[in-house]
C-alpha positions in Angstrom: -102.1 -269.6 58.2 -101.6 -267.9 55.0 -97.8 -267.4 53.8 -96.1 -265.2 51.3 -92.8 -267.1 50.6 -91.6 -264.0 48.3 -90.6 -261.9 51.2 -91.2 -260.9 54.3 -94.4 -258.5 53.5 -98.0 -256.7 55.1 -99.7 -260.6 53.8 -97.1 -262.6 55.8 -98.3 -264.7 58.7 -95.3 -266.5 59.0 -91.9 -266.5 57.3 -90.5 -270.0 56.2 -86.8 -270.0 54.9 -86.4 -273.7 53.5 -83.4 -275.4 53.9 -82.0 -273.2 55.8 -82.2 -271.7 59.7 -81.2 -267.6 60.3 -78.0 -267.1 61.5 -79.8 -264.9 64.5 -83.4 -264.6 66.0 -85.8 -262.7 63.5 -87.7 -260.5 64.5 -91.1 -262.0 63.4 -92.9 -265.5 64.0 -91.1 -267.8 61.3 -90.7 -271.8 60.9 -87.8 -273.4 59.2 -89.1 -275.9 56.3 -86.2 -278.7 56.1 -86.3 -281.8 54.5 -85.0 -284.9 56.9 -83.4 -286.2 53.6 -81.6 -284.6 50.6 -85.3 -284.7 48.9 -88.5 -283.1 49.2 -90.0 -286.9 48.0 -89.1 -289.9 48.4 -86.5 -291.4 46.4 -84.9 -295.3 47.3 -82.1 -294.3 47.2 -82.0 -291.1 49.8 -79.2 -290.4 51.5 -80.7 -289.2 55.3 -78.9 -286.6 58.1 -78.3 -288.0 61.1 -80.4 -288.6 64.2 -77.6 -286.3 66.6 -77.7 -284.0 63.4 -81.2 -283.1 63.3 -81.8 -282.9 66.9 -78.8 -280.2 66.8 -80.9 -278.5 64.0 -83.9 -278.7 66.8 -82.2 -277.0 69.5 -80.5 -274.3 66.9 -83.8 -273.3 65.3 -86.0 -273.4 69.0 -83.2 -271.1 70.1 -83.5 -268.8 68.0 -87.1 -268.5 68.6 -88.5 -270.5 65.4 -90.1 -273.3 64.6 -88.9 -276.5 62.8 -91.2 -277.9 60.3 -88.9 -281.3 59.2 -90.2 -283.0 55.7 -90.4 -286.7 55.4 -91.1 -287.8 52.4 -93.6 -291.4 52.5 -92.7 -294.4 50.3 -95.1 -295.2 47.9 -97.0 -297.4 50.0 -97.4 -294.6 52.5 -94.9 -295.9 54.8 -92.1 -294.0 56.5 -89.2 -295.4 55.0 -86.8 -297.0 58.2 -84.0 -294.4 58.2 -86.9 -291.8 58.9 -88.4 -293.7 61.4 -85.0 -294.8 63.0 -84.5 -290.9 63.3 -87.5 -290.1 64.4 -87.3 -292.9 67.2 -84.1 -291.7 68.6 -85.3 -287.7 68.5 -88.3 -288.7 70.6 -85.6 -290.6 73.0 -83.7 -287.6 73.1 -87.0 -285.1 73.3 -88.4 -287.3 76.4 -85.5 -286.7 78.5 -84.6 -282.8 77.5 -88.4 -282.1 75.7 -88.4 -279.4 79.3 -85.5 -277.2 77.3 -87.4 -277.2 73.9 -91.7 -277.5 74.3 -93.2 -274.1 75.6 -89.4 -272.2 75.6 -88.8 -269.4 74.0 -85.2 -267.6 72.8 -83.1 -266.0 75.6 -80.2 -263.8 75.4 -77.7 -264.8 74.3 -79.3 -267.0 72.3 -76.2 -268.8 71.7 -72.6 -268.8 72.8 -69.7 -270.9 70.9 -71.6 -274.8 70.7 -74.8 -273.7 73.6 -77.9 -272.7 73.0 -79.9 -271.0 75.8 -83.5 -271.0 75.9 -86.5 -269.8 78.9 -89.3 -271.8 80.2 -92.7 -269.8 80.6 -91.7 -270.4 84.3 -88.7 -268.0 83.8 -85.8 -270.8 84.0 -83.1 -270.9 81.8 -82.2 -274.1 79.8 -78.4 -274.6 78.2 -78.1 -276.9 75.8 -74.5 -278.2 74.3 -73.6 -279.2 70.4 -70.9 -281.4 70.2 -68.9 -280.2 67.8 -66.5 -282.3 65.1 -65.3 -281.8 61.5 -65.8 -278.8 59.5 -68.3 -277.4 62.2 -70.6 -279.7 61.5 -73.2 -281.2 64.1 -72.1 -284.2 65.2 -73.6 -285.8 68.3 -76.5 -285.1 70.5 -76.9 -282.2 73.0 -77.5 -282.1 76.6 -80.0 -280.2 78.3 -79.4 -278.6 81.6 -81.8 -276.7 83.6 -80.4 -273.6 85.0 -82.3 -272.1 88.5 -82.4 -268.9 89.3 -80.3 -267.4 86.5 -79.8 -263.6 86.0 -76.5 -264.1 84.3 -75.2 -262.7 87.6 -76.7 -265.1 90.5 -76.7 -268.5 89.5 -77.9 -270.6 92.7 -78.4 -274.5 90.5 -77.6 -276.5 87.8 -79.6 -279.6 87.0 -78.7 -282.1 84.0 -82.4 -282.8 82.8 -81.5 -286.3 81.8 -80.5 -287.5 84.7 -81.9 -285.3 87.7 -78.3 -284.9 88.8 -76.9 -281.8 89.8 -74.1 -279.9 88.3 -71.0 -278.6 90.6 -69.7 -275.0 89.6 -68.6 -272.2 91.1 
């Protein structure tokens, strides 16, 4: 992949805003470039975001049909330092029981609506996914995946929460 970071161009393969995720879908393929701490490197020092906050930043940046390319930086042994495997260890937790409304899914209007995010399965189902909310907007706690059957924002026949298997009552 060859990138031109200056601007969205005729050499661009891929556009990668770092730091940041687009407040909407774009319009071409493009991965967010985010560092899992306040550095680029490591530093002993580092203050970390949170597990529930980057897995929030996951389900914002999938979404919105993107990519999320999250920077650790090694220690200088070539280790993961602990807080970046701690987080690691309790996205994977998170990505085992929901992974169905993030891997292979692709953005889905609306993309988003107050603290959901919707996205499609090749398979045509529709996931929602919920950001708990708290504090200055800021992401607080983990979202929950539901699987929703047979959606055409019109006819809604199931609801499945994809971390438990149960179904969810509506009307």
């Amino acid at each position: 992949i060859s990138v031109d970071r200056g601007a969205q161009s005729a050499y661009m393969d891929i556009g990668t805003p770092e730091q940041c995720v687009p407040e909407t879908p774009l319009d071409y393929p493009w991965e967010s470039c985010i560092t899992m701490s306040d550095s680029w490197g490591y530093h002993y020092d580092d203050t970390y975001k949170g597990a529930r906050e980057l897995i929030a930043l996951i389900i914002d940046v999938v979404a919105k049909g993107g990519n999320l390319a999250l920077n650790v930086g090694p220690a200088p042994d070539g280790t993961f330092p602990r807080p970046a495997l701690e987080r690691m260890e309790t996205i994977g937790a998170w990505l085992a029981k929901n992974g169905a409304a993030i891997y292979a899914t692709r953005p889905v209007r609306p993309y988003a609506f107050e603290n959901w995010r919707f996205t499609q399965g090749k398979d045509g189902r529709v996931f929602a996914i919920r950001e708990w909310k708290a504090g200055l907007g800021r992401v607080r706690s983990t979202g929950f995946g539901w699987k929703i059957e047979d959606c055409s924002f019109g006819s809604l026949k199931r609801i499945t929460h994809l971390a438990t298997g149960r179904d969810l009552p509506f009307s």
